[in-house]
N, C-alpha and C positions, 0 to 999 in steps of 0.2 A: 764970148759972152755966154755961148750954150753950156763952156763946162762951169763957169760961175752959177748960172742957173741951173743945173743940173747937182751940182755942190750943195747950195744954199738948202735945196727941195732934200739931199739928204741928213744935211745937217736938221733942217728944221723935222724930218722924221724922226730923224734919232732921238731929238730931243723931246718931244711930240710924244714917241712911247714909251722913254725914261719917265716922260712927269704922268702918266697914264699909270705903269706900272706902279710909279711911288703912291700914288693918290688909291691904285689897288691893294696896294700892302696896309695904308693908312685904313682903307674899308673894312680890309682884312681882319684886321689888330681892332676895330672898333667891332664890328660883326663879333668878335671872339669875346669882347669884353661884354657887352648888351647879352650876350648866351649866359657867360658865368653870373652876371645881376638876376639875369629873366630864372635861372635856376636857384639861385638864392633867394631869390620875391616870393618863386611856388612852394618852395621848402619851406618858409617864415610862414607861406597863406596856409600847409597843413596844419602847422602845428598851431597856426592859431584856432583854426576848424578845431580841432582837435580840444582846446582849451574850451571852445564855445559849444562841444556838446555835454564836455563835463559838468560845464559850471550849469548848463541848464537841466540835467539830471542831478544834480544838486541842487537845484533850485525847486525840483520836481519834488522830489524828496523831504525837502521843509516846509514845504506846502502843504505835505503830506502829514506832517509830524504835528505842523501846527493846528492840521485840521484836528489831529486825535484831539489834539492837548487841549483846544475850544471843546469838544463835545464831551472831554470827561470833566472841565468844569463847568460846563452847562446840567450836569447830570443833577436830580434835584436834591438837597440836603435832606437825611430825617433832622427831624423836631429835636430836641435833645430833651428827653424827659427828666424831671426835675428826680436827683437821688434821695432829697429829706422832702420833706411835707413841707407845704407854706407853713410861715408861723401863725396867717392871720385865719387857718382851718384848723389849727389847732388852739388857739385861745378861743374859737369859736364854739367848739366838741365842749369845754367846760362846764 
């Protein structure tokens, strides 16, 4: 019975650190893939940084342009002076 028992305790190791092992290579292969996502996520978050300080120095920009473009039509018209004489100041001189 002790070499049954003694058997059984190495079989059940063996197996024991076979399925330890395989469940390590599975964490393994999962750890490596979570790495290559987590670097692909950082690389998409510069370049979208990247898109969002353009577009708001763009945005800075027309801000800018539209402020010109209000204060040179705010600017105030001259009169436009008449080129001929009314007519009703000249049948008037008569």
């Amino acid at each position: 019975m002790r070499k049954n028992t003694i058997a059984s305790l190495a079989l059940l190791l063996a197996l024991g650190l076979s399925l330890a092992a395989c469940q390590d290579t599975k964490a393994r292969q999962e750890n490596e893939q979570l790495k290559a996502h987590l670097s692909e996520v950082e690389k998409d978050n510069g370049d979208l940084q990247n898109r969002v300080d353009a577009l708001t120095q763009e945005n800075a920009d027309l801000k800018q342009e539209n402020k010109r473009l209000k204060a040179k039509k705010a600017k105030p018209k001259k009169t436009a002076r008449h080129k001929h004489r009314s007519t009703s100041k000249a049948s008037n001189q008569n």
